[in-house]
C-alpha positions in Angstrom: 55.2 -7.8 -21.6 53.2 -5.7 -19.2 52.9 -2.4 -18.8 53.8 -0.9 -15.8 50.9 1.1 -13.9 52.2 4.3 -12.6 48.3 5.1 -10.7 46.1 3.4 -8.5 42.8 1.9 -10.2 40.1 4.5 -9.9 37.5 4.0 -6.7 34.7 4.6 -8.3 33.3 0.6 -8.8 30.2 0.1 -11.2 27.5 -2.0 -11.2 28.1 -5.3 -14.0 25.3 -3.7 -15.9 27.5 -0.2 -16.9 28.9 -1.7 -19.7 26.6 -0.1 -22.3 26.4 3.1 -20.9 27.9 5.8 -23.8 27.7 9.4 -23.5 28.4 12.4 -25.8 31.4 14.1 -25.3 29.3 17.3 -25.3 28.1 16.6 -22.2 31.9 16.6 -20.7 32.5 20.4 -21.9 29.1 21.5 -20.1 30.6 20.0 -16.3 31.5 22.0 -13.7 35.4 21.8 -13.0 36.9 21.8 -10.0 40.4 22.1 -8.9 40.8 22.0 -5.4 41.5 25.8 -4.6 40.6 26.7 -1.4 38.6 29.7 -3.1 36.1 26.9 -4.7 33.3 25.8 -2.9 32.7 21.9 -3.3 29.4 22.2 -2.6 28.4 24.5 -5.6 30.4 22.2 -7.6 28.0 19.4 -6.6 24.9 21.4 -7.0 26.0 22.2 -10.8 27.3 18.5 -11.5 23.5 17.3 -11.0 22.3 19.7 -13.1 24.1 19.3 -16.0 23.7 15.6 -15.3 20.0 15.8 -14.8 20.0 17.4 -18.5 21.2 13.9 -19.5 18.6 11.4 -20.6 19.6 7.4 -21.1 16.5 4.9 -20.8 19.7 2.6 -20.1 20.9 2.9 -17.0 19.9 4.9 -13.4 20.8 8.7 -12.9 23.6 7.1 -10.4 25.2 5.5 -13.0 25.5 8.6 -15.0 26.9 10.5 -12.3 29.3 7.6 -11.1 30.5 7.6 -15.0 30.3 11.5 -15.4 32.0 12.6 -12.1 35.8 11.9 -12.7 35.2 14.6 -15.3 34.8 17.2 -13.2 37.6 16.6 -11.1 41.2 18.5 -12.1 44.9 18.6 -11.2 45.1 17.0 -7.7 41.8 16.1 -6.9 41.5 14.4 -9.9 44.8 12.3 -8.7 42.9 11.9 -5.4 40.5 10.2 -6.9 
């Protein structure tokens, strides 16, 4: 018995050493959202997801690995289904 998957798999593919990346889900509340509006400028949205991922500190794993991990956050409604 197997589930059927209503979405695509995400696109986003990690490096085999991501597995013991954890994060705070603190750190979610403090990302930018965007939703795709055509009021919303993407490129602020950028400029604030590095800062509030540049706040976070893991010995464990590369800056890019945080944001990879971090960035599907920040996404809502259909960008977030783009994705």
């Amino acid at each position: 018995m197997n589930p059927i998957r209503t979405n695509a798999p995400s696109c986003i593919v990690f490096p085999p050493d991501t597995s013991h990346f954890n994060f705070k889900s603190s750190i979610i509340q403090l990302l930018p959202s965007f939703h795709g509006l055509d009021l919303e400028n993407p490129y602020l949205l950028l400029r604030e997801f590095e800062e509030v991922c540049n706040t976070y500190n893991n010995s464990n794993c590369s800056m890019n690995i945080i944001r990879l991990k971090l960035f599907p956050f920040s996404l809502k409604n259909k960008d977030k289904t783009w994705l």
